[in-house]
VMD Tcl script that draws the C-alpha trace (Angstrom):
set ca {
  {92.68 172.45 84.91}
  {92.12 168.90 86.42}
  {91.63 168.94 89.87}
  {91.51 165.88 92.46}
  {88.20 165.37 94.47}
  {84.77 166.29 93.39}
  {83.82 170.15 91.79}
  {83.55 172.65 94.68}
  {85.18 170.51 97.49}
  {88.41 171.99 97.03}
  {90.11 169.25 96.32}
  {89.02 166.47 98.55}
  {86.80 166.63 102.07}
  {86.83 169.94 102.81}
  {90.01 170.87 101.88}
  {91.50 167.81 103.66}
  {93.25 165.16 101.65}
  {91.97 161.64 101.57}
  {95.58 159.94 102.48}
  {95.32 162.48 105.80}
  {92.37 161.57 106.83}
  {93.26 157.36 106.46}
  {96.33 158.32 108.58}
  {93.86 159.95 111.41}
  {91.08 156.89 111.09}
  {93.82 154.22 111.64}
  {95.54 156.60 114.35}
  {92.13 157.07 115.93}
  {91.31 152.92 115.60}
  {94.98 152.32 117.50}
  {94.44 154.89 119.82}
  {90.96 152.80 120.44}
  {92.40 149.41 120.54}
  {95.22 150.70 123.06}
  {92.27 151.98 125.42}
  {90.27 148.90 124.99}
  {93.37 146.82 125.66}
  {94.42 149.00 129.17}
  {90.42 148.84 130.26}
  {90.38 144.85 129.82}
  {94.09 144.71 132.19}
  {92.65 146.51 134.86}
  {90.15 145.03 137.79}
  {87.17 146.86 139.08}
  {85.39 146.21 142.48}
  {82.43 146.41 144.60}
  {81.16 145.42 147.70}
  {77.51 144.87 149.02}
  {76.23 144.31 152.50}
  {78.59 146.74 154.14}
  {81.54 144.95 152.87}
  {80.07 141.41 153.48}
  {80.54 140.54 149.84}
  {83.72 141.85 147.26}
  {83.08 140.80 144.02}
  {86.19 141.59 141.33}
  {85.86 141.49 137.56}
  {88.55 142.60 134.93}
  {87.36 145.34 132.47}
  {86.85 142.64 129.66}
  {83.56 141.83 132.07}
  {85.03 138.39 133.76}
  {84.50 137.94 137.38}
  {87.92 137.18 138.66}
  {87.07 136.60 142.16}
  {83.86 137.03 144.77}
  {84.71 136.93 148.53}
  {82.17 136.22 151.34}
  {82.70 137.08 154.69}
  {81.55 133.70 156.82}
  {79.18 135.92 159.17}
  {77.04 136.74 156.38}
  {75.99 133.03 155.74}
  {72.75 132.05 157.51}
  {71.57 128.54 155.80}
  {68.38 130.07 156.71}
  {68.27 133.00 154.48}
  {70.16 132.00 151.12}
  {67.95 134.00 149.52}
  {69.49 137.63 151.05}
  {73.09 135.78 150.44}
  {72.00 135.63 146.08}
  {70.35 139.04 146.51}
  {73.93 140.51 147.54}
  {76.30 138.40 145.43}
  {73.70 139.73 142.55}
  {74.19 143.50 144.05}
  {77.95 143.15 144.00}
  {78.64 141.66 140.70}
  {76.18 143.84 139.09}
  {78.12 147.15 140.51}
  {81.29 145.91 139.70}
  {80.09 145.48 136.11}
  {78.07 148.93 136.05}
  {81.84 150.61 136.90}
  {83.43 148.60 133.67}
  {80.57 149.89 131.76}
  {81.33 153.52 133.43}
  {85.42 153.30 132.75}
  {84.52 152.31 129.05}
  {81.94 155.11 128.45}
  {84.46 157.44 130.08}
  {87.66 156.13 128.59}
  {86.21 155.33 124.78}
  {83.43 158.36 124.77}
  {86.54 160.42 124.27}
  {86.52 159.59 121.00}
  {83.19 160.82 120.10}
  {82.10 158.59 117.11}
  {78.63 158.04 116.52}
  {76.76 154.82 116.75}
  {79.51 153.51 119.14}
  {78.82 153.51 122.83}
}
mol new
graphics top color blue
foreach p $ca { graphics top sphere $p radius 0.5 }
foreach p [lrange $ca 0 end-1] q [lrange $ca 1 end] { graphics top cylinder $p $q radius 0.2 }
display resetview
């Protein structure tokens, strides 16, 4: 009467066999690197100062463009030009950060996001 698995677990994790629950980890780890893989080809976008400034960065976090309207630069006040181009990149980054927590926290594993 030798059974697989240790006494009183029925014969593996709750019932479930070891080789079935390999096949879900690695289906669960491609599923993951799929969604990882769409997130980093799409482009996320923000604007600050009513549209003055459009900062785009792909979903691996790399700004791929920033565009500044001409009306909004006053070589007296750089300083309110930095404090937008800081706005817009940083909301463009907070949505990447928002489409991974969204996209990923699907997958509910601890210790992850």
């Amino acid at each position: 009467m030798s059974k697989r698995g240790f006494p009183g677990m029925g014969g593996g994790f709750g019932g479930m066999n070891i080789n079935q629950l390999m096949k879900e980890a690695k289906k669960m780890q491609a599923d993951i690197e799929k969604s990882q893989q769409e997130l980093g080809n799409k482009e996320f976008s923000a604007t600050a100062g009513g549209g003055a400034i459009e900062a785009v960065v792909s979903g691996n976090k790399i700004l791929k463009s920033i565009i500044i309207k001409p009306e909004v630069v006053d070589p007296e006040d750089v300083e309110m030009l930095q404090d937008l181009i800081l706005t817009c990149i940083n909301e463009a980054l907070k949505k990447v950060d928002d489409a991974q927590s969204a996209e990923l926290g699907k997958y509910n594993i601890p210790g992850m996001m």
